[in-house]
C-alpha positions in Angstrom: 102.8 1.4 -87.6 104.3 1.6 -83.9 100.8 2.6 -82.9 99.3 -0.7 -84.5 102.0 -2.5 -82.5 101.6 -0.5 -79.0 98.0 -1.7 -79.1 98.7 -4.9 -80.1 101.0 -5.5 -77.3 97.6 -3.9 -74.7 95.9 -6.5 -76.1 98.2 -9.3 -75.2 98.7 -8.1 -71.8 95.5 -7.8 -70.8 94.4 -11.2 -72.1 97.4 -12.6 -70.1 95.6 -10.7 -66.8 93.7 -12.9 -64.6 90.4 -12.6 -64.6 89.0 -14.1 -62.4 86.4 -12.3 -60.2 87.9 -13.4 -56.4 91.1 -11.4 -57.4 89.4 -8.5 -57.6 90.0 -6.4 -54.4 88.7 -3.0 -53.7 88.6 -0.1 -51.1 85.4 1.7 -52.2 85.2 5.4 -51.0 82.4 5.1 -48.5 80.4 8.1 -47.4 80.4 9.3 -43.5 76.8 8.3 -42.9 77.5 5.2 -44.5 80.7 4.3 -42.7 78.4 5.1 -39.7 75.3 2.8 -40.3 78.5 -0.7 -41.5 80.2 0.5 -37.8 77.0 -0.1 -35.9 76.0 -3.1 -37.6 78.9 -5.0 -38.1 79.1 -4.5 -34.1 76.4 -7.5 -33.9 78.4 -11.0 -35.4 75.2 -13.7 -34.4 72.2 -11.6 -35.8 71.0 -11.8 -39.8 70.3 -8.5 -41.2 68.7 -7.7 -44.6 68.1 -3.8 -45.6 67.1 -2.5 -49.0 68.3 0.9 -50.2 67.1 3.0 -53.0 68.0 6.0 -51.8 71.4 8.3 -52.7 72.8 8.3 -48.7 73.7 4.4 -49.1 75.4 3.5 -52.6 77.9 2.1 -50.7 80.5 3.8 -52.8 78.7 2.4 -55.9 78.3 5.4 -59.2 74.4 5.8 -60.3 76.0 4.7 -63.1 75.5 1.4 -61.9 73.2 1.0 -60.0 69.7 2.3 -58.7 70.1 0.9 -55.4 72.0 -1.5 -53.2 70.8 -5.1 -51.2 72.4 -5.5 -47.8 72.9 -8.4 -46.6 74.2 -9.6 -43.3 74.2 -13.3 -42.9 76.4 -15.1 -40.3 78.5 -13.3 -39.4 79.6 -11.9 -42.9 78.5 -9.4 -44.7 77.3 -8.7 -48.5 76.4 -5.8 -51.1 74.3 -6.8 -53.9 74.3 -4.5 -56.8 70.8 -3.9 -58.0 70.8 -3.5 -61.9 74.0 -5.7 -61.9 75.1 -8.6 -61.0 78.2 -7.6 -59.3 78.2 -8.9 -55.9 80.7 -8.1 -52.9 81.6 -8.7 -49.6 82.6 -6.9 -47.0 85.0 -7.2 -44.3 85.9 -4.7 -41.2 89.8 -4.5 -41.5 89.2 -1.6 -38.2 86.7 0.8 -37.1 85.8 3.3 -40.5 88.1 1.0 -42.6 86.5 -1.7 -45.1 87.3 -3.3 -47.7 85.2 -4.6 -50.6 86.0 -8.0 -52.4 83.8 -8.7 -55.2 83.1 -12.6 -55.3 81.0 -12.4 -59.0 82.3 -13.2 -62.0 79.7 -11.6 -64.1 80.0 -8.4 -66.9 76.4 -7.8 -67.5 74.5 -5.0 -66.1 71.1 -3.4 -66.6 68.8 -6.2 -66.1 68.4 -6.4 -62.4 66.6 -2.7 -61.4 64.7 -3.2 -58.2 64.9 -7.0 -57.7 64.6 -8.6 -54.6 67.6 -10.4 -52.6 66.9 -13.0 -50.1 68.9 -15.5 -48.1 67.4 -19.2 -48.3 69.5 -22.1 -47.2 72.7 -19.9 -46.9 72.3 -18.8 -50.7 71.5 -16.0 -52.4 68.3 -15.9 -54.1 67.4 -13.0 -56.4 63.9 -12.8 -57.7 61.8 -9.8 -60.1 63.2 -6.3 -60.7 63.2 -4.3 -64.3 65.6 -4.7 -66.9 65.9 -4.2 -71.2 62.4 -2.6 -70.9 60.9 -5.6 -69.0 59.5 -6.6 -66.1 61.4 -9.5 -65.1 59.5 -13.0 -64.2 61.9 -15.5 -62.8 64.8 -16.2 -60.3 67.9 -17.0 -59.8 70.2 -17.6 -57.4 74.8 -16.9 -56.7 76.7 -20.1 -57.1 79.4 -20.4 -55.3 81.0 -22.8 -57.6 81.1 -20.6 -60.9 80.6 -17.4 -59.2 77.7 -16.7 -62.0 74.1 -16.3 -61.0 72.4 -19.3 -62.1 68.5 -19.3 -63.1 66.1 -21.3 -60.4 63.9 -22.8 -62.9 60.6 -23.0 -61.5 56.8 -24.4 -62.6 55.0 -21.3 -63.5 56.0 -18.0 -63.1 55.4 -14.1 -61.0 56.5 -10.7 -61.7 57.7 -8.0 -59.0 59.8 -5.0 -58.4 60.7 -3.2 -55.6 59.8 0.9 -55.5 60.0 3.8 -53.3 56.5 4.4 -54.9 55.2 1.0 -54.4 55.9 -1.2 -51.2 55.8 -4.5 -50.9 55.7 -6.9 -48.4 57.8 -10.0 -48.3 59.0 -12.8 -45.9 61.1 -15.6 -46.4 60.1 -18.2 -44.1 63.0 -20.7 -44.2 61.0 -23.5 -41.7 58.4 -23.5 -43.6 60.2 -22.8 -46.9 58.3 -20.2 -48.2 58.6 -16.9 -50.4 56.0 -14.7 -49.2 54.7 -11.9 -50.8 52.0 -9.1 -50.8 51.6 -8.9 -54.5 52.8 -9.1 -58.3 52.6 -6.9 -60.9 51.6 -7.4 -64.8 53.2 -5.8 -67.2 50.2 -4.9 -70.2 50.9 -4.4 -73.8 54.6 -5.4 -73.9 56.0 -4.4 -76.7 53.6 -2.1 -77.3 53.8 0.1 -74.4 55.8 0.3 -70.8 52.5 0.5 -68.7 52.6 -1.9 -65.7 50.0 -2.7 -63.1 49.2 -4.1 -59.6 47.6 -7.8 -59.3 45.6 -7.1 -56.3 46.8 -10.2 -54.3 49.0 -12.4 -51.7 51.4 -14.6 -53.7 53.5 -17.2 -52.5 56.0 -19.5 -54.0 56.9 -23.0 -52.4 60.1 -24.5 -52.7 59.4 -28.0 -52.2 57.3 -27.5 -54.9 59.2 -24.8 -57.3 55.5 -23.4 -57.9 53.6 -19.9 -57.4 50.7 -20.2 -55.4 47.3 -17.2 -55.5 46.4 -17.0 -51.7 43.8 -14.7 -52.4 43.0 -10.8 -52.6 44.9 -8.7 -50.5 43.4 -7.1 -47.6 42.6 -3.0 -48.6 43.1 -2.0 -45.4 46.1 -4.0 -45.2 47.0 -2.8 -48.3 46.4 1.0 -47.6 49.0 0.5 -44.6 51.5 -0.5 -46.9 51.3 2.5 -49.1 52.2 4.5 -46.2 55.1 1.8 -44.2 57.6 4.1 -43.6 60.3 1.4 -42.3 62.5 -1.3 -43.7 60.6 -4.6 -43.7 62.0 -6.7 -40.4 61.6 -10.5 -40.2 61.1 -11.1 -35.9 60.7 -15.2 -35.8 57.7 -15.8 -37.7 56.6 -12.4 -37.8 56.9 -9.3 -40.1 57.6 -6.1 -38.1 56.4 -2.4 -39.7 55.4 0.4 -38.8 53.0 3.2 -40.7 51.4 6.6 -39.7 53.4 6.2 -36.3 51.8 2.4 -35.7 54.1 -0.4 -35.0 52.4 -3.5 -36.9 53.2 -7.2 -36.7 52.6 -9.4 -39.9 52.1 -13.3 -39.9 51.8 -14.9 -43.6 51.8 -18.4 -42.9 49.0 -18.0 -40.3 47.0 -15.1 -42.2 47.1 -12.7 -39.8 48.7 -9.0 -39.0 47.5 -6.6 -36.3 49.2 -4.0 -34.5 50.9 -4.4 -31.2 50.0 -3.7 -27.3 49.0 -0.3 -26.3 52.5 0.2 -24.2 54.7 -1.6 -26.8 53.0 1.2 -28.8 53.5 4.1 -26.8 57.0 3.3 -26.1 57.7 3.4 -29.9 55.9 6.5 -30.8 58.2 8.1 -27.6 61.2 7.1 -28.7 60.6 7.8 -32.4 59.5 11.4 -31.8 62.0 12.1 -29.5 64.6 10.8 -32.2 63.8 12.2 -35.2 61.8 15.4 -33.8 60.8 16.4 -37.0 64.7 16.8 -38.4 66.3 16.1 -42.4 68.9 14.1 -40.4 68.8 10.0 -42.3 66.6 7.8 -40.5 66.0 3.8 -40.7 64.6 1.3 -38.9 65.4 -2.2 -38.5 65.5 -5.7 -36.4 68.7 -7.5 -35.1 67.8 -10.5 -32.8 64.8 -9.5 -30.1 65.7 -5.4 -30.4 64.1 -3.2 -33.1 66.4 -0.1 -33.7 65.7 3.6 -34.9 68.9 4.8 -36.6 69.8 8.7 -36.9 72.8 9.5 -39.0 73.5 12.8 -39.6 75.4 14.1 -42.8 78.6 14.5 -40.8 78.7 10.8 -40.0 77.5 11.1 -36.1 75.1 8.2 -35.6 72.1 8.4 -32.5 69.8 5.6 -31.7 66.9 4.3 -29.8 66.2 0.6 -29.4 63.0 -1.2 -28.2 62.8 -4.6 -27.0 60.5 -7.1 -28.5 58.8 -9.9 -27.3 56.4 -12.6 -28.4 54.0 -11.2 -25.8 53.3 -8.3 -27.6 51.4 -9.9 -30.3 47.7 -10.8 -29.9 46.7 -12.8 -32.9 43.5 -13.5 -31.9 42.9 -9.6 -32.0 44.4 -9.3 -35.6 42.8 -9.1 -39.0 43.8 -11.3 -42.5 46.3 -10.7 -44.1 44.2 -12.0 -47.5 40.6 -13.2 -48.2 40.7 -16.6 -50.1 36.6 -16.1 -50.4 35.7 -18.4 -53.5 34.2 -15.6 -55.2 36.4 -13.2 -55.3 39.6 -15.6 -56.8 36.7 -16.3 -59.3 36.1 -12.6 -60.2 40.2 -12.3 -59.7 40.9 -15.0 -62.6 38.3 -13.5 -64.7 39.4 -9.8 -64.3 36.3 -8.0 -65.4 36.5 -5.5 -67.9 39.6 -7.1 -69.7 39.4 -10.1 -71.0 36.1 -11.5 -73.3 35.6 -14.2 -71.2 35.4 -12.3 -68.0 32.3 -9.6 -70.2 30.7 -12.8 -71.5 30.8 -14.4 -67.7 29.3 -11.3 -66.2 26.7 -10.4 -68.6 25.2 -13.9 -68.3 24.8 -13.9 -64.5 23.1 -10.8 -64.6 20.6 -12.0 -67.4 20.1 -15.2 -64.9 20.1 -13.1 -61.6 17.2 -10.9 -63.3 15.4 -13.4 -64.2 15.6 -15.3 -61.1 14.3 -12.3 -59.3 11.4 -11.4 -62.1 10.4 -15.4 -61.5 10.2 -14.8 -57.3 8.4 -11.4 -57.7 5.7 -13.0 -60.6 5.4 -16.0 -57.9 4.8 -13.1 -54.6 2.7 -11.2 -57.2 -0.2 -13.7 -57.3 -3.0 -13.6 -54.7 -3.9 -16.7 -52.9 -7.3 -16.2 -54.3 -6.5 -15.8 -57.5 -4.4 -18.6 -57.3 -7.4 -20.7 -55.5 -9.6 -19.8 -58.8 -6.9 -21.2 -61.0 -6.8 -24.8 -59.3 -10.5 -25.0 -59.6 -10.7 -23.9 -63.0 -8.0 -27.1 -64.1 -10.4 -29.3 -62.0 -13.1 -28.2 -64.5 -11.3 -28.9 -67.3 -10.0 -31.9 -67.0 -11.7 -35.7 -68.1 -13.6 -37.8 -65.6 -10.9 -40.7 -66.3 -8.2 -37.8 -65.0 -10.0 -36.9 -62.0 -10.5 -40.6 -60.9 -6.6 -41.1 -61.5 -6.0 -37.8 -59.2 -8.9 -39.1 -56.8 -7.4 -42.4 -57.1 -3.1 -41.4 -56.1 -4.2 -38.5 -53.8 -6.2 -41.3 -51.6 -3.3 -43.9 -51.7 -0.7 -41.2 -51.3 -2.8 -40.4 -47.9 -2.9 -43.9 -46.9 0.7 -43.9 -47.4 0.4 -46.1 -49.6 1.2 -46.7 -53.8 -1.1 -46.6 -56.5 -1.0 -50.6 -58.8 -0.1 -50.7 -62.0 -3.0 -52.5 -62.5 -5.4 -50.2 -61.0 -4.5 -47.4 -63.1 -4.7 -49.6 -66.3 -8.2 -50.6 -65.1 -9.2 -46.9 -64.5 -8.1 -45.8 -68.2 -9.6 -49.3 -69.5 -6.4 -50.5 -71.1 -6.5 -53.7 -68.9 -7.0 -55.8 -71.6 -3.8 -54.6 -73.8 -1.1 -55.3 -74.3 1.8 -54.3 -72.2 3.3 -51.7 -75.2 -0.2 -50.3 -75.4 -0.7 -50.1 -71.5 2.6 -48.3 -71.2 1.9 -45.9 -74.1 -1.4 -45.2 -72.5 -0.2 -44.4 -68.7 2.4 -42.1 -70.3 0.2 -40.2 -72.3 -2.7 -39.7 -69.5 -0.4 -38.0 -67.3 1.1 -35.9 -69.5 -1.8 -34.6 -70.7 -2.4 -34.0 -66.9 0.6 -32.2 -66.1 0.5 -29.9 -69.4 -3.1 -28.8 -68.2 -1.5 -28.2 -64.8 1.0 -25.9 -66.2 -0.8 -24.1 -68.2 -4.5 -23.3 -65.7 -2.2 -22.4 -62.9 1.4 -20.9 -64.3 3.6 -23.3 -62.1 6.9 -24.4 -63.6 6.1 -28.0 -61.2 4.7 -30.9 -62.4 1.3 -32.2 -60.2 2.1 -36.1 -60.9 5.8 -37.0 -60.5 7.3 -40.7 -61.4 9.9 -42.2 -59.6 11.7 -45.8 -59.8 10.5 -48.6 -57.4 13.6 -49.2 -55.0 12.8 -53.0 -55.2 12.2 -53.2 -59.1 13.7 -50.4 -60.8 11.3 -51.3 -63.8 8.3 -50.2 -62.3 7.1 -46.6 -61.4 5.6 -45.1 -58.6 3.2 -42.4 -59.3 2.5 -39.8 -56.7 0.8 -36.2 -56.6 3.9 -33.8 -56.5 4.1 -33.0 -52.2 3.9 -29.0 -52.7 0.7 -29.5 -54.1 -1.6 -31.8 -52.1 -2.9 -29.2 -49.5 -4.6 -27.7 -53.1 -5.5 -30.9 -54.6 -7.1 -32.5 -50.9 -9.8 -29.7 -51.5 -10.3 -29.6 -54.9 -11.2 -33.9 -54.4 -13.3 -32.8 -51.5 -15.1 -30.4 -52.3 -16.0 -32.5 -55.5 -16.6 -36.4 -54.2 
């Protein structure tokens, strides 16, 4: 019984506690090499800073328990830790030199459906975007309130997925003049329930905020894309510009224009220098990254004993006119992209049919190459032959007004097929059938797909016709009605 009433009295206390999330003060046991890297940055107050860590050296005092990884963020002045696979959010403030103290400013209690998401600064808030959680690949975003301290979804028109992995990089850019989300590509997450299995989408997505809608740019660039694989650095927004660096190459990356290249042969050297001579090879923990016009290589040792190099950037050292894309938007390809061959039914049917037609496009040209000009000469004469004398005097008849650039009459084509006297039904009737029957013979003695007499509407009187000999064929037809006047 006096248990029963000890817990009952827990319970009232800790429902009297408050709860909200700004009383929550902390002093996190930071690690040496951590306590290090916050010392060096927080030196800088104007410059905006945002680093991604997935590795164990930066937990920022944070269990595995919690977390797979932490979001830096330095924004103004201030500075904030965003919990991936949480929602807990803190920020951080220098009381001295080694000495920080952690204020969590979130109010929210679930955790596990964040992994790997991606943190970005827009308009001075925090938007989070992608990541893993509950056994799903997650396909919208959200973004920190300030007012109820809750992170709030961004609905949005349609929708993307992403996540952020040591295994696969990704490029992104937030490019708040233009107000635009940048990224190199999505993923698709196949068979969900059924199975886990996720894949690339080959592709340079962005999403528009004016418009609160995902945008295809087009496939991404495999060379491009094969630098990625390998980018060794932290991904560092300079201006307009993406900074990177892979296999010892310091690249610069410009969405908005469609370009990336790498920079000038000395900016180059001076980079590969300074990085050898840093590192040299050693276990010691090493990251890159961008405050203001300087982009830093960072040493920290286990002990807490931090060595840098810096290198100073400038505009100058980008040559865009020497750069590749970034993305090909060639028609064909987003056509092949939105079919994805191989998957879907529609995609088979779509392919299968413009081989058929290909094939027989080319069968049709070789047959047409395939046919000797005398053989083809032999033909001709062989409809002349066989057709009536009232269907050579209508050919005679066109092919001599045609040359006179003139038209045939109604009238004297009635007269020639002796239907002058009809009536108008009857004359029509007539004239339609003759040149049928002369076009079908056509076809048929020399294997073309034309027709030899073509019709077209008077410009003046659109109910009269003007018959003429089809133009690819009068060079044949001028000696088959000379050689037989």
């Amino acid at each position: 019984m006096l248990n029963k009433w000890i817990l009952l009295a827990l319970f009232v206390i800790a429902n009297k506690l408050p709860v909200s999330s700004q009383a929550i003060q902390v002093i996190n046991p930071l690690s040496k090499v951590e306590i290090a890297l916050l010392d060096f940055i927080t030196k800088d107050s104007s410059h905006d800073l945002a680093l991604n860590f997935l590795n164990e050296e930066f937990r920022l005092g944070i269990t595995k328990k919690l977390s797979n990884g932490t979001s830096f963020i330095k924004r103004k002045g201030k500075v904030f830790v965003q919990i991936l696979g949480s929602g807990r959010l803190y920020e951080i403030t220098k009381k001295s030199q080694g000495n920080y103290q952690f204020t969590r400013i979130d109010s929210t209690i679930h955790f596990g459906s964040n992994f790997s998401t991606l943190n970005w600064m827009y308009k001075d808030t925090l938007f989070q975007f992608g990541g893993t959680g509950f056994w799903k690949v997650r396909d919208y975003m959200s973004y920190f309130s300030n007012n109820t301290h809750e992170w709030e979804i961004y609905n949005t028109v349609n929708t993307a997925s992403i996540s952020l992995s040591d295994k696969n990089s990704i490029l992104y850019f937030m490019d708040e003049k233009l107000g635009k989300l940048y990224l190199s590509n999505s993923i698709k997450q196949q068979d969900f329930p059924k199975t886990l299995t996720i894949s690339d989408i080959d592709s340079s997505i962005v999403y528009d905020f004016a418009k609160r809608k995902w945008e295809n740019l087009g496939a991404l660039n495999p060379t491009l894309k094969e630098l990625i694989k390998k980018q060794e650095s932290q991904l560092n927004p300079f201006g307009s510009y993406l900074i990177f660096h892979s296999d010892l190459e310091l690249y610069w990356l410009n969405f908005s224009n469609n370009s990336y290249g790498a920079f000038t042969t000395s900016k180059q050297a001076e980079f590969r220098e300074k990085y050898l001579k840093l590192y040299n090879n050693n276990r010691d923990y090493s990251i890159q990254f961008v405050l203001g016009s300087n982009y830093y290589l960072i040493k920290v040792t286990k002990e807490g004993v931090l060595n840098f190099e810096s290198i100073s950037l400038s505009f100058n050292d980008i040559k865009e006119a020497t750069g590749d894309v970034i993305y090909s938007n060639d028609r064909f390809v987003q056509i092949m992209k939105v079919l994805e061959p191989g998957e879907p039914i529609i995609g088979n049917a779509v392919i299968v049919l413009f081989i058929i037609f290909t094939y027989n496009f080319i069968q049709h040209k070789r047959k047409k190459k395939t046919i000797p000009d005398e053989f083809l000469t032999i033909l001709y004469k062989n409809f002349y032959s066989g057709i009536t004398i009232v269907e050579k005097e209508l050919i005679q008849t066109i092919f001599q007004c045609q040359m006179s650039n003139e038209q045939i009459s109604i009238k004297t084509i009635n007269k020639i097929i002796g239907v002058q006297q009809k009536d108008i039904l009857t004359q029509n009737k007539s004239r339609s059938d003759h040149f049928l029957r002369i076009n079908q013979k056509f076809k048929l003695a020399t294997r073309s797909k034309e027709l030899l007499i073509i019709k077209q509407r008077e410009e003046t009187d659109k109910r009269q016709f003007n018959y003429n000999i089809n133009p690819q064929f009068l060079k044949q037809i001028e000696g088959l009605v000379l050689n037989n006047q």
